[in-house]
C-alpha positions in Angstrom: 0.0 0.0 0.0 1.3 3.5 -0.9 0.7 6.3 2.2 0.3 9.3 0.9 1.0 12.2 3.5 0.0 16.0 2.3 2.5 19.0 4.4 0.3 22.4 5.2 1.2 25.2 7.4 -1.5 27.7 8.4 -4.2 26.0 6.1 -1.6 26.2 3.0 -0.5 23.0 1.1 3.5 23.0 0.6 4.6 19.5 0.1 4.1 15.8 0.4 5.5 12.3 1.2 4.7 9.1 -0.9 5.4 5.9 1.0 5.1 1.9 0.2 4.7 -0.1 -3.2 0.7 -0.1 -4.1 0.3 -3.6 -4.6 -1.8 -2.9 -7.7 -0.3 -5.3 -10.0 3.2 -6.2 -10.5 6.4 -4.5 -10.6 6.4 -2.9 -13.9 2.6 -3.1 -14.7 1.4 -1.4 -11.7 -1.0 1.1 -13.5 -1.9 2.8 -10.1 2.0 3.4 -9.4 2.8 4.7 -12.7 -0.2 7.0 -12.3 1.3 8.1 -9.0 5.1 8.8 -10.5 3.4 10.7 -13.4 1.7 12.8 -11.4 4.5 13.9 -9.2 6.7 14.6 -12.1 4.4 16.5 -13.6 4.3 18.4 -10.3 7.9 18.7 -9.6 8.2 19.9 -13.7 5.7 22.7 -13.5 6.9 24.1 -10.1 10.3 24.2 -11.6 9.8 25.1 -15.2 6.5 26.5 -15.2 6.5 28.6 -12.0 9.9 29.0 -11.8 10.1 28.0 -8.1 12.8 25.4 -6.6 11.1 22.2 -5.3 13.3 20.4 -2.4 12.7 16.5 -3.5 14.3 12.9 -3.1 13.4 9.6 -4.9 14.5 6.5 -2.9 15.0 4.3 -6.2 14.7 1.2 -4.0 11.6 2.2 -2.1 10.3 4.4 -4.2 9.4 6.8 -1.3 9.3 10.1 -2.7 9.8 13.6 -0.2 8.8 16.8 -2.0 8.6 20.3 -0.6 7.8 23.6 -2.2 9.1 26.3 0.3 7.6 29.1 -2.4 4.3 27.9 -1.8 4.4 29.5 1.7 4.4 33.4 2.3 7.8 33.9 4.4 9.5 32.2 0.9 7.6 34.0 -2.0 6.1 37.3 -1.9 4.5 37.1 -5.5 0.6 36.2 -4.4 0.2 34.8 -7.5 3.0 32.3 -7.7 2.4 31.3 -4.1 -1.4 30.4 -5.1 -0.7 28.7 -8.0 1.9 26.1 -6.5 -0.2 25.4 -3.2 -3.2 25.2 -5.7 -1.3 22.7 -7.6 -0.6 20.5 -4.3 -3.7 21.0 -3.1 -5.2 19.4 -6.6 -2.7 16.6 -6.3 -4.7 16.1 -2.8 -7.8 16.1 -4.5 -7.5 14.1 -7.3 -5.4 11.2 -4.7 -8.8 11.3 -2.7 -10.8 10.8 -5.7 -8.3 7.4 -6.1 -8.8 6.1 -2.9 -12.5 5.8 -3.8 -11.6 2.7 -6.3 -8.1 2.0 -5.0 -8.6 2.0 -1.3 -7.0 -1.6 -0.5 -3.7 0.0 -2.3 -3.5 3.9 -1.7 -4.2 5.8 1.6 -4.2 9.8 1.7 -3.9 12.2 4.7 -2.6 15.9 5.8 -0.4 17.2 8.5 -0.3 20.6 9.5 3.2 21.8 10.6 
């Protein structure tokens, strides 16, 4: 199963930590995984690229546990209002949409926040 664990500070989305194989299917045909690891890139490429905002991240090759924080999502790191909204809108999606997954996937994908 693949823990899923949202960071906030003061209501304000800013990061996340993916934990555990899914289980879905086998290594190498695990839709639900790939689906994960797409998503993530996608979020690490448009914070750095598209926002043009450094995102702090690991990949554990072996685990696959994944840390990502995005220190411009939060106020004391960005001033620009708009840049801050759009990453932590962007997190906060990724938060959504995982929900939405556990709906089907709930044996192999669990989803939660932690304020800080």
């Amino acid at each position: 199963m693949t823990k899923v664990t949202f960071y906030k500070r003061d209501g304000i989305y800013y990061g996340f930590r993916e934990t555990g194989h899914t289980g879905f299917g086998t290594e190498g045909d695990d839709l639900l995984c790939s689906a994960l690891s797409a998503m993530t890139m996608l979020i690490i490429n448009t914070v750095e690229i598209s926002y043009a905002s450094n995102v702090d991240y690991t990949i554990d090759e072996e685990t696959a546990d994944i840390e990502l924080k995005v220190m411009s999502a939060l106020p004391e790191f960005e001033e620009d209002d708009r840049k801050r909204y759009a990453i932590s809108g962007l997190l906060q999606g990724y938060f959504f949409q995982l929900n939405d997954l556990t709906e089907d996937y709930y044996d192999y994908l669990t989803v939660e926040e932690v304020e800080e």
